[in-house]
DRENRO-77727 format. One line per 5 residues: number of its first residue (from 1); their letters; for each residue x, y, z negated of N, C-alpha, C. Coordinates in pm, whole numbers, m for minus. Layout:
! DRENRO-77727
NUM) a) X:Y:Z:X:Y:Z:X:Y:Z  ...
***
This chain:
! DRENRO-77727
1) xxxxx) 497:4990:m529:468:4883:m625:460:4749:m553  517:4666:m646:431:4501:m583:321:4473:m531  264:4407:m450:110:4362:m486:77:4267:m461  45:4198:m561:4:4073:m610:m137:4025:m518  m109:3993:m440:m205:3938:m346:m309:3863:m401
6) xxxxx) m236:3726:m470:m348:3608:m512:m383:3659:m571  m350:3744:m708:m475:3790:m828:m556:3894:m743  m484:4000:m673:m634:4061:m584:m770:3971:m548  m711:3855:m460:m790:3799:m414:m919:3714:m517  m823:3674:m641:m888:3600:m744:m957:3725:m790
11) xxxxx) m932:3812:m797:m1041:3917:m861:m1152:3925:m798  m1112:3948:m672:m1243:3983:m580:m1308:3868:m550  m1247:3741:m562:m1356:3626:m544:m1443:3616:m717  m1368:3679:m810:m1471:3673:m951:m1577:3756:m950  m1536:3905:m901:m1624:3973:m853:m1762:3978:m760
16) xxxxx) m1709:3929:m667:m1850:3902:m552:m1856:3725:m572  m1897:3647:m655:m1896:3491:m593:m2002:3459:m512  m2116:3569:m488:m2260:3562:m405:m2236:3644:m332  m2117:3690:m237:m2096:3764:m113:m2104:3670:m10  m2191:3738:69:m2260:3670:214:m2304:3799:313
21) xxxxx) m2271:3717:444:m2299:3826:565:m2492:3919:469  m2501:3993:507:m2635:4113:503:m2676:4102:587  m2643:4081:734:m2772:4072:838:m2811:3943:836  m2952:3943:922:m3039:3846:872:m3066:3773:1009  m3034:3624:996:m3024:3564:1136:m3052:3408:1068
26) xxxxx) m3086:3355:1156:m3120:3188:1138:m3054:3113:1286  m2945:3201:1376:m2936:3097:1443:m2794:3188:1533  m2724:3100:1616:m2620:3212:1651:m2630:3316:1746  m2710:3299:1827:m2810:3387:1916:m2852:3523:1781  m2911:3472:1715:m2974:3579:1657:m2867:3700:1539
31) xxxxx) m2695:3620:1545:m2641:3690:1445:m2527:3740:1570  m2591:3694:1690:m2485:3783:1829:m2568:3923:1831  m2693:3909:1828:m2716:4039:1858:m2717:4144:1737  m2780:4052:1639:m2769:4127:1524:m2597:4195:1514  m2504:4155:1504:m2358:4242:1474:m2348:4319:1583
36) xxxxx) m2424:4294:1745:m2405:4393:1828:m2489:4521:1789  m2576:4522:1767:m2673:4604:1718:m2605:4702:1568  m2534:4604:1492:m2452:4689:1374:m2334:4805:1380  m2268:4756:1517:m2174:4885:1567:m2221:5059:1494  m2178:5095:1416:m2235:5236:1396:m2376:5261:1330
41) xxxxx) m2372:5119:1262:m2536:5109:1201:m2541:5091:1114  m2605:5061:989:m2584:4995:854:m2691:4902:888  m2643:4792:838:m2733:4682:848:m2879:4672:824  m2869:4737:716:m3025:4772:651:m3118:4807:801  m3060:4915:842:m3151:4906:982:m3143:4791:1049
46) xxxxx) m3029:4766:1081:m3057:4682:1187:m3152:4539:1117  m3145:4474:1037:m3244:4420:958:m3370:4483:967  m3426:4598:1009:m3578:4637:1023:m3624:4604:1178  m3493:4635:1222:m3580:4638:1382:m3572:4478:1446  m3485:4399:1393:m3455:4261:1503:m3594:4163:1463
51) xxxxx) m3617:4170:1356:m3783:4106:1342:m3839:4070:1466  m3894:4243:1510:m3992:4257:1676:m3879:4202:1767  m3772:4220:1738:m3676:4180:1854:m3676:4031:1857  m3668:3962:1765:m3663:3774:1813:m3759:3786:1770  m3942:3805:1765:m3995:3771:1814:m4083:3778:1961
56) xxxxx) m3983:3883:2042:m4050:3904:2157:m3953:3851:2252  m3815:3816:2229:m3697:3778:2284:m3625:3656:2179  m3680:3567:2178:m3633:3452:2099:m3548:3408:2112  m3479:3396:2231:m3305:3321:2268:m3258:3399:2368  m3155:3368:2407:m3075:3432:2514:m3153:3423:2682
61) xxxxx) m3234:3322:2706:m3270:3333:2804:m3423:3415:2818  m3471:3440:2692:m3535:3506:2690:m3492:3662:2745  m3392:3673:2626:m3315:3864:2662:m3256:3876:2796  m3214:3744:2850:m3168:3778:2979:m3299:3748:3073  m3421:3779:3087:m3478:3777:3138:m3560:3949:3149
66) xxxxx) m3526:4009:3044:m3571:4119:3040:m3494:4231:3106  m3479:4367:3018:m3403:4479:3143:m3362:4574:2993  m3284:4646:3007:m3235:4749:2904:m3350:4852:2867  m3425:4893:2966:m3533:4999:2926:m3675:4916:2874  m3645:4803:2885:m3763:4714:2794:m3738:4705:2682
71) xxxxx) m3572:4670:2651:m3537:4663:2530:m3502:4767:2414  m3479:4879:2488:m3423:4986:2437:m3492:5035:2327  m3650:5084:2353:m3733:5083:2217:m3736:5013:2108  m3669:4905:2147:m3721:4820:1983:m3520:4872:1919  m3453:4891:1941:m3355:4920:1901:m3321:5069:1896
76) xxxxx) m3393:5132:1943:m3325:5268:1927:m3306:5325:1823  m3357:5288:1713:m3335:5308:1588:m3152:5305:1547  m3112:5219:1680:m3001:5166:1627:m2848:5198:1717  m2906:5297:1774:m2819:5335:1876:m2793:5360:2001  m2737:5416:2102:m2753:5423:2243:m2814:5305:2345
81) xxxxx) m2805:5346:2443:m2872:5273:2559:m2795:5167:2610  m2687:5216:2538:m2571:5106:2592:m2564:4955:2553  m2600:5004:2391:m2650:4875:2322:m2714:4729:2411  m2829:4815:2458:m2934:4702:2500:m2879:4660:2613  m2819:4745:2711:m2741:4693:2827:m2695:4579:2791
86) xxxxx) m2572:4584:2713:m2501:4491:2690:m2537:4365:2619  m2639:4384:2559:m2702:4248:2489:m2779:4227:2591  m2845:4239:2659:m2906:4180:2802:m2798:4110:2870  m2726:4205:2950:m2617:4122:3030:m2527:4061:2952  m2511:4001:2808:m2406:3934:2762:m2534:3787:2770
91) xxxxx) m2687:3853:2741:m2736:3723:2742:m2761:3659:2868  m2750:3723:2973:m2758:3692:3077:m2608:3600:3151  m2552:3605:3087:m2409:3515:3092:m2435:3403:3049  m2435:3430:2914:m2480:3307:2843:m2580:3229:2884  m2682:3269:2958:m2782:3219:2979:m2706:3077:3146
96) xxxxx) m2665:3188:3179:m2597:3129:3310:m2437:3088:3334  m2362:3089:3221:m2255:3066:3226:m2256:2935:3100  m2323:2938:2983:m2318:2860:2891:m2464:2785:2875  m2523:2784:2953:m2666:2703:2988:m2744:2744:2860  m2743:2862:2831:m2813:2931:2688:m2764:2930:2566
101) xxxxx) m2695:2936:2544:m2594:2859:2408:m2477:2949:2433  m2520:3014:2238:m2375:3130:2254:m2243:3059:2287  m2122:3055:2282:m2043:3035:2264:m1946:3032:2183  m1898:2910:2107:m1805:2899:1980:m1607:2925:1978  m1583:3018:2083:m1491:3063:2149:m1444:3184:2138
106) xxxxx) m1339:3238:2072:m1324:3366:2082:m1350:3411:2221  m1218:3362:2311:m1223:3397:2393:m1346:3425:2538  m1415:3335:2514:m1543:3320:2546:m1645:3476:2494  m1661:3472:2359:m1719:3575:2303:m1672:3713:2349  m1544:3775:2364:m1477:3846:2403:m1487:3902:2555
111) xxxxx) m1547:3815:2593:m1525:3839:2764:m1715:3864:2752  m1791:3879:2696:m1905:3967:2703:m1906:4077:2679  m1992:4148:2741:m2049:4310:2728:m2061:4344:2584  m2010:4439:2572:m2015:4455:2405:m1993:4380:2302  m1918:4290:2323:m1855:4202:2222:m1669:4222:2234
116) xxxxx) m1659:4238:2093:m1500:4279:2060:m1445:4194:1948  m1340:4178:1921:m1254:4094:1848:m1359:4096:1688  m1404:4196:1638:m1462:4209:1543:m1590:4134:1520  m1688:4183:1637:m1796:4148:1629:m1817:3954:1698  m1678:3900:1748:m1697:3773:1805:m1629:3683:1654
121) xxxxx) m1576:3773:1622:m1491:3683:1438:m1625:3708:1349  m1729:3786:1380:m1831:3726:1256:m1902:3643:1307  m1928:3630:1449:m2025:3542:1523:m1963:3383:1498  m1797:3385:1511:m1747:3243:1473:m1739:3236:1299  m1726:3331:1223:m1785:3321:1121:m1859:3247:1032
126) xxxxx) m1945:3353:1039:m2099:3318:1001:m2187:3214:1084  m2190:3239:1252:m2271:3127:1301:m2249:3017:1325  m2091:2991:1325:m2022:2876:1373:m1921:2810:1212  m1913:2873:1148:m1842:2844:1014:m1667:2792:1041  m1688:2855:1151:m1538:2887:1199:m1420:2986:1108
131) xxxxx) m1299:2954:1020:m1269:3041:957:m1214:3122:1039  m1254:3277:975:m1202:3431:1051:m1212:3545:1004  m1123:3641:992:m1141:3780:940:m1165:3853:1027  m1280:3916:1021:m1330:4014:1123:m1297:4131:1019  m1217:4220:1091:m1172:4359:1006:m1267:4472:1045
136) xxxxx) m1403:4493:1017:m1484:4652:1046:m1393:4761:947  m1512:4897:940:m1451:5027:872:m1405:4970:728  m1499:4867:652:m1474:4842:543:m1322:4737:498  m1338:4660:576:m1267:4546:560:m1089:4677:566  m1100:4667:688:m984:4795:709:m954:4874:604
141) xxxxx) m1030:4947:567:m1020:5073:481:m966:4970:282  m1037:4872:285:m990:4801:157:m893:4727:139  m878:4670:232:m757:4574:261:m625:4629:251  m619:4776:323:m524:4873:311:m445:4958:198  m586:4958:147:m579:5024:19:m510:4970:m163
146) xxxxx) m581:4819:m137:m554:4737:m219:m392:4697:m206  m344:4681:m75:m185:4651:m65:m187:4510:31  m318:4465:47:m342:4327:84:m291:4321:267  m315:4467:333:m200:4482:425:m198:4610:432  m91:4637:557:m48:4731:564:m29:4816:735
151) xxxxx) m128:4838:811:m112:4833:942:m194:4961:911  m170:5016:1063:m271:5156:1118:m357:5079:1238  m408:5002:1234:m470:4961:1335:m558:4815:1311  m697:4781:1341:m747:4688:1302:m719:4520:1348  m588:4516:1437:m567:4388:1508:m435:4376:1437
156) xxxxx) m371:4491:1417:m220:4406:1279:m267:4379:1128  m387:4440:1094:m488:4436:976:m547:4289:961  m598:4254:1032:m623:4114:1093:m506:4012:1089  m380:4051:1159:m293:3959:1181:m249:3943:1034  m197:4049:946:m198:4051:801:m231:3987:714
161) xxxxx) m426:4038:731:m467:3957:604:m471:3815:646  m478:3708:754:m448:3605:802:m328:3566:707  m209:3634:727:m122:3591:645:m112:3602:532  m212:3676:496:m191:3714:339:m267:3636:230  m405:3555:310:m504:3490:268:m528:3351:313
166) xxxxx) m513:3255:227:m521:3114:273:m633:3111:389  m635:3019:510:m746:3002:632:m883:2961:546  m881:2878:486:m1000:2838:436:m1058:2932:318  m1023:3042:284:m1082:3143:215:m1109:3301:263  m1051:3307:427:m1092:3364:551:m1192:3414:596
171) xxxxx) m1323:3345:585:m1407:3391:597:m1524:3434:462  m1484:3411:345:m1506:3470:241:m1482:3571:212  m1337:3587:214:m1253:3705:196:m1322:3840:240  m1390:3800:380:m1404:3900:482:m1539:3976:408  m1645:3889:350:m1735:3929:258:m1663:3982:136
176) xxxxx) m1563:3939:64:m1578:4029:m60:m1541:4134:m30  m1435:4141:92:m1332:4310:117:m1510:4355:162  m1624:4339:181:m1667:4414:295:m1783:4472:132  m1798:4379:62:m1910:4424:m58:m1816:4523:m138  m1689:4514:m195:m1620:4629:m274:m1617:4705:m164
181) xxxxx) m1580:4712:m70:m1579:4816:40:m1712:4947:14  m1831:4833:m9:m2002:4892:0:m2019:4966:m162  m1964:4886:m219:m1996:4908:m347:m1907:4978:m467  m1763:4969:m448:m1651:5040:m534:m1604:5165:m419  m1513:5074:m324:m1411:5123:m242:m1463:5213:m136
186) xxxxx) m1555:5334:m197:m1637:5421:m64:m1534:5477:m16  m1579:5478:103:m1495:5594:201:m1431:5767:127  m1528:5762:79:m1526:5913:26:m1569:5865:m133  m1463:5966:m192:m1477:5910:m382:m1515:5802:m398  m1392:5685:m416:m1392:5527:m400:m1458:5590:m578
191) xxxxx) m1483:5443:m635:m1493:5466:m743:m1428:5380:m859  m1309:5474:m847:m1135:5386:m893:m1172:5354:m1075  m1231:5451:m1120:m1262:5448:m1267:m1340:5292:m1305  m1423:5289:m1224:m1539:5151:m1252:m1449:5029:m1164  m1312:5019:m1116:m1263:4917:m1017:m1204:4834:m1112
196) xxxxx) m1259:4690:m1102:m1187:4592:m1142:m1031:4540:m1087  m993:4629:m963:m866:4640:m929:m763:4724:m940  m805:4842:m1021:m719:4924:m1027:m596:4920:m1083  m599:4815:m1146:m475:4792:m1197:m345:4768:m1105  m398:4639:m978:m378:4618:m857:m376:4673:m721
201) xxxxx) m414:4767:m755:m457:4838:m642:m327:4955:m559  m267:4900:m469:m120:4988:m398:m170:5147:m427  m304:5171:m332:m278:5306:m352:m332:5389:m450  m429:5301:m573:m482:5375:m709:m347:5422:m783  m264:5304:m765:m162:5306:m846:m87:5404:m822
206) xxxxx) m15:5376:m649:50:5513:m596:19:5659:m617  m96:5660:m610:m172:5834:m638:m139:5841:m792  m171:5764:m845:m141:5820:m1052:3:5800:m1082  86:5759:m1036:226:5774:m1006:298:5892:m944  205:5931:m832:219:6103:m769:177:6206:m883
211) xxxxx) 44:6150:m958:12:6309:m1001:46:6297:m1101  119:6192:m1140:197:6173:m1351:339:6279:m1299  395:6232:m1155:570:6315:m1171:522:6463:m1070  385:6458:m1044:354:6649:m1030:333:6717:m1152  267:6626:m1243:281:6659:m1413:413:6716:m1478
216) xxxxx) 485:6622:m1447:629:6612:m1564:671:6760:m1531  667:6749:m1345:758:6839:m1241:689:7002:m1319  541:6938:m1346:531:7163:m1355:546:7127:m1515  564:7061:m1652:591:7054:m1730:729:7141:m1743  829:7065:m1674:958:7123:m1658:1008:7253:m1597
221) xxxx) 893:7278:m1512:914:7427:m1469:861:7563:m1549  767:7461:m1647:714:7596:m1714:806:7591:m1876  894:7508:m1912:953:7490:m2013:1084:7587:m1969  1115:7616:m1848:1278:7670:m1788:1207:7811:m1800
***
């Protein structure tokens, strides 16, 4: 089928017009660690534990002053040991490479410990209001689905919806794919019946197109 990109997009901007990042940060320090901390997490946690975390580690030179097994308790809620490593020694860069002050740089962002193309496109995002599509499980999994691209991999997914979505609606975008993602488009039994896209949608459409000519097909075999 076709797919009508702009009305996707116009749908999903009618749909979510109050889609905004979920983790909870007041500063860019605090939404670096927070998305590091989200790897394999649902936010909801990570929103319980960073509280104790900026207030016992308030900036980067704070965290880089500490050690991974100091930090590790207040996050374990949220994942391996590796975690805290890397948010230590990424703040410890920052601390000494950027005189405390994240960095508004992909490339910059990228070249820290546990920071990846994903998690440095919400940090220019959200903290920097830099436009960017950061593609996670959701963004990926909807984007795909809808027709909006078409890649096996989250860096041609990216290069895609870039092209597929004006720059200055980029970092919006990245919120509505990520709330239908949360809220219609589950991983497991999307919920195509209640989708304001189904009409639009590459592969709702494709699948009821498969099981209308598996229809006809045993129609015709049981008529012979």
């Amino acid at each position: 089928m076709t797919v009508n990109k702009p009305e996707i997009l116009r749908v999903l901007q009618e749909t979510y017009p109050e889609a905004k990042a979920e983790l909870h940060f007041s500063n860019p320090y605090e939404m670096l660690v927070s998305t590091m901390l989200s790897a394999q997490c649902t936010d909801k946690q990570v929103n319980k534990v960073t509280p104790a975390v900026f207030r016992d580690f308030p900036n980067p030179r704070a965290m880089a002053a500490t050690t991974a097994e100091v930090l590790y308790p207040y996050i374990k809620s949220c994942g391996f040991k590796t975690k805290a490593a890397n948010i230590v020694a990424a703040c410890q860069i920052i601390t000494e490479k950027y005189n405390g002050e994240v960095p508004a740089d992909m490339d910059a962002l990228t070249s820290l410990p546990g920071v990846g193309r994903k998690t440095a496109n919400v940090v220019l995002s959200n903290a920097f209001h830099i436009p960017a599509i950061a593609v996670d499980t959701h963004v990926f999994r909807v984007s795909n689905r809808l027709g909006l691209a078409e890649a096996n991999n989250v860096l041609d997914t990216e290069k895609q919806l870039q092209r597929a979505i004006p720059r200055e609606d980029w970092s919006a975008a990245h919120h509505w794919l990520i709330w239908h993602g949360r809220r219609v488009c589950t991983a497991r039994n999307p919920h195509c019946d209640a989708c304001p896209l189904s009409a639009l949608c590459r592969d709702y459409q494709t699948r009821q197109a498969e099981s209308a000519a598996r229809s006809a097909h045993e129609s015709d075999t049981l008529a012979l």
